[in-house]
C-alpha positions, 0 to 999 in steps of 0.5 A, spaced: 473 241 561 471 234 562 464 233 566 460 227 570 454 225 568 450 229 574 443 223 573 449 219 577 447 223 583 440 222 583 441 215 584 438 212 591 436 206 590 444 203 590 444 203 597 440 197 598 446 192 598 451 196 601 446 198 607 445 191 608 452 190 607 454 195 614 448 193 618 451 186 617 458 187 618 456 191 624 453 186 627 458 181 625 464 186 629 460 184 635 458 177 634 463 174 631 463 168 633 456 167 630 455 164 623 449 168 619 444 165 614 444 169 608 437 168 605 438 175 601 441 175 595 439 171 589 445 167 586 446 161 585 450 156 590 448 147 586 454 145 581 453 146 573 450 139 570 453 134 568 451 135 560 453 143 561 460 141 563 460 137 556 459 143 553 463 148 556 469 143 555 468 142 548 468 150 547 474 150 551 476 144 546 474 147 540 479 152 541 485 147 541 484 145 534 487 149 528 480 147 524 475 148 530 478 155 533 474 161 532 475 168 533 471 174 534 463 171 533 457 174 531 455 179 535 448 177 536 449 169 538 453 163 533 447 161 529 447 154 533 445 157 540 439 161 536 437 156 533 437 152 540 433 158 543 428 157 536 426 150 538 425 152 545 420 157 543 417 152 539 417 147 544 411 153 548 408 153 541 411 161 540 415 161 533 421 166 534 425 167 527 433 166 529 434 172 526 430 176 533 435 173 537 441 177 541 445 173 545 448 176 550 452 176 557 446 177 560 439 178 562 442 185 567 446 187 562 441 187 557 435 190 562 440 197 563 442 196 555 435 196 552 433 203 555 438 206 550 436 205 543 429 210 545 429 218 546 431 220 553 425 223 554 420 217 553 416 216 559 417 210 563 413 206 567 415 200 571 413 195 576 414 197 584 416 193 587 421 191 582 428 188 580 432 195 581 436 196 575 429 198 571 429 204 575 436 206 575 439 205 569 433 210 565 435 215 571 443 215 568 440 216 562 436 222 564 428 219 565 427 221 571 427 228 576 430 228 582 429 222 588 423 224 593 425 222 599 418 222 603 415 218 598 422 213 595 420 215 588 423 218 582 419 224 580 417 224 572 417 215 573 410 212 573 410 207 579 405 201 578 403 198 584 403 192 586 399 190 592 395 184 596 390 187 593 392 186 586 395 180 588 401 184 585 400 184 579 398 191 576 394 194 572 395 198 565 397 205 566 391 210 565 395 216 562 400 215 555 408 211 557 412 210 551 416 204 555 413 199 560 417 194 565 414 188 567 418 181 570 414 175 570 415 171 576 416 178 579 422 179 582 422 180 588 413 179 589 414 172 586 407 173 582 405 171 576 402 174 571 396 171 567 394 171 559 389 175 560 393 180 566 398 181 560 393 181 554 391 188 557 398 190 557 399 187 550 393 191 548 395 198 551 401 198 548 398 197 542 394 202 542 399 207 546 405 206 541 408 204 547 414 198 548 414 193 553 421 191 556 419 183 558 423 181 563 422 172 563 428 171 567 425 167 572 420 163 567 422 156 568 420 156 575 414 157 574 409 151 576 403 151 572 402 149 566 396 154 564 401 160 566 405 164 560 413 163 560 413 168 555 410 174 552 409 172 546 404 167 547 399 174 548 396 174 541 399 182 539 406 181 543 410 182 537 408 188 535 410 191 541 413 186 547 422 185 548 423 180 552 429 179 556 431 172 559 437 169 562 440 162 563 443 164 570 437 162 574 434 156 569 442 152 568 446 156 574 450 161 569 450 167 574 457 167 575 458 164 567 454 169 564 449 168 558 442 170 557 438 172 551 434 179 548 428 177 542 427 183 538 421 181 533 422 184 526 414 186 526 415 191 534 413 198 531 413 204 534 411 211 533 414 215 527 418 208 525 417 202 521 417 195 523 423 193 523 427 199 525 428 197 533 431 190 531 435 195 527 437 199 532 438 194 537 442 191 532 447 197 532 447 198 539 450 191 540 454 190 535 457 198 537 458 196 544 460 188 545 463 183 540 457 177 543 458 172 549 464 168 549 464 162 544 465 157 551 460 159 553 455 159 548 457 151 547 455 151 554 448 154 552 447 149 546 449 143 551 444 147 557 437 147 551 438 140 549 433 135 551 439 131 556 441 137 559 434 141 559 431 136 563 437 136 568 436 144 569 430 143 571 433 138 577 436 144 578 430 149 579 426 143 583 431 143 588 430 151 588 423 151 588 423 145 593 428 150 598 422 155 596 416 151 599 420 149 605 420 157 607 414 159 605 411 153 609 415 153 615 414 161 615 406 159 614 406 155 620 408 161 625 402 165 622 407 170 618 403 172 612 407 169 606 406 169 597 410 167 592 414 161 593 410 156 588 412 159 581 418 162 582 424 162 587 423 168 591 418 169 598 415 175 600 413 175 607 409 181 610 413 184 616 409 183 622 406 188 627 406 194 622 414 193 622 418 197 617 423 193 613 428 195 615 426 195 622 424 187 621 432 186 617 435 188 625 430 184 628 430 178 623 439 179 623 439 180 631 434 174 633 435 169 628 442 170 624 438 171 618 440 176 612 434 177 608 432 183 603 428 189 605 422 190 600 422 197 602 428 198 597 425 194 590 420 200 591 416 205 595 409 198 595 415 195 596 415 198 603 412 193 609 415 186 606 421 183 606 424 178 600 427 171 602 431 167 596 430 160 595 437 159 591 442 155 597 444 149 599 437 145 602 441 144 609 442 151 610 435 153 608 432 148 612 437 151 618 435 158 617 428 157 617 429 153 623 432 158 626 427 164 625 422 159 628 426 158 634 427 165 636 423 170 632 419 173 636 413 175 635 
């Protein structure tokens, strides 16, 4: 008798979107007239550059010639694509071997995927508040116990708080985890972890056997020069850090899909040697996916070169620009606002004690802006609320314009 995995029931978190979606929806059947400002969702809205496009055409173009047409490619990424992402590494001084690169459709994909190449009893710890596809997909994968309902917790997952008072950058965990999440700038808090600040982590994980799951998705947003954009500029990293990244946020390929996965030949874990993840992870991919789209891949090429990098940091500016328009304006209300200044998300603390979703309704009824309630990145994200950078600057402007005129406090 064919049986369905029963972890999908315990999930809880999926209805964070969904929710907003009802709430949004209701509200839009009673005032339809009325034209809502979406701050809530992380997508990119600015057109591809110019040298981007280049490369996607000659992908295309390459298929129409009996001499460039290719079929399946390598399942972790056409060497011209990782030799790329070789020379940007280098560029911050971190050398990556070709070899430690897995291309893949995704930096999402490869956060759930990762997870299932290590034991399902590992014990995991994650960030809270965090990017919520950490926490789900080790629950499909049978981590955790059941979700707790008075403290929005899964029972048998480590949830690491980040506060006001940590800047909302955690500390390393004081008992023994076997995998580790953390996602510098944070999604959804905005911070930034030091070198210092992930050296500590580095040197657990180290001494814990542990593994790092390094989500640097957001890197190239950060503005300060003295701020790592990798793990692996953490001496030790190697031995005991994946990182996750993505060209979605940095080139605008959220819908064209293309992110990366580096998996050093010298990560080691208890009872295997260096070399057996990269391995494993190797035959996950080349198991479960045939690699990214040979297009796409041309389009990823063109984004790491120096014309078109500088054109997709045009891009990050215009949304970092947009960042600082929220989080300036929000201050001169006298809201309590961090992030915003390395990184495209603002997190806002909600007024009078209200609770996220409290402050959703007011914020929606009020001001026709749709933000996302913190309370569901996690139970620290409780009593904050995240705004998104990624739109059109006019509309940006118009919705915090909007929360300036008629939130009333």
């Amino acid at each position: 008798m064919a049986r369905l995995n029963a972890n999908y029931y315990k999930l809880a978190a999926g209805y964070l979107f969904p929710e907003i979606t009802r709430r949004t929806k209701a509200f839009l059947e009673t005032n339809p007239e009325i034209k809502l400002m979406k701050l809530g969702i992380g997508n990119t809205t600015e057109p591809l550059t110019a040298t981007v496009i280049e490369g996607l055409h000659k992908g295309v173009n390459n298929l129409a010639g009996i001499e460039t047409y290719t079929g399946y490619g390598e399942y972790h990424g056409e060497l011209p694509i990782r030799t790329a992402l070789r020379s940007f590494y280098k560029k911050r001084n971190v050398d990556i071997d070709v070899e430690e690169f897995f291309v893949s459709d995704g930096a999402k994909p490869d956060s759930g995927n990762i997870q299932s190449i290590f034991c399902t009893d590992s014990r995991v710890a994650v960030q809270d508040p965090a990017y919520p596809v950490y926490v789900d997909t080790n629950v499909i994968a049978g981590r955790s116990g059941q979700f707790n309902q008075d403290k929005k917790l899964y029972e048998d997952i480590l949830y690491m708080p980040c506060t006001e008072k940590n800047g909302f950058i955690p500390d390393p965990p004081s008992e023994k985890m076997d995998l580790i999440y953390l996602c510098s700038p944070n999604n959804p808090t905005g911070a930034v972890a030091t070198k210092e600040q992930l050296k500590l982590f580095v040197d657990y994980a180290i001494s814990n056997q542990a593994v790092i799951i390094f989500d640097a998705a957001y890197s190239a947003f950060i503005r300060d020069p003295d701020l790592p954009r990798s793990i692996y500029e953490v001496e030790g990293a190697k031995k005991c850090a994946i990182e996750i990244n993505s060209f979605s946020k940095s080139a605008g390929f959220t819908g064209v899909r293309l992110g990366w996965t580096i998996v050093p030949f010298e990560l080691a874990i208890e009872n295997v040697k260096p070399g057996d993840v990269h391995k494993f992870w190797m035959r996950r991919q080349s198991t479960f996916f045939n690699g990214p789209s040979n297009i796409i891949q041309e389009g990823g090429v063109a984004a790491l070169s120096d014309k078109g990098w500088k054109e997709c940091q045009e891009l990050v500016n215009y949304y970092m620009k947009n960042a600082r328009i929220i989080l300036e304006g929000l201050s001169r209300m006298g809201l309590t606002v961090y992030g915003g200044t390395n990184g495209p998300y603002v997190w806002l603390k909600t007024p009078n004690n209200m609770t996220s979703w409290e402050f959703f309704d007011k914020l929606l009824y009020e001001t026709h802006v749709v933000g996302t309630p913190g309370s569901g990145f996690g139970p620290s994200g409780e009593g904050f609320f995240r705004l998104s950078a990624f739109g059109h600057s006019e509309d940006i402007q118009q919705a915090v314009k909007s929360i300036q005129d008629n939130l009333r406090l």
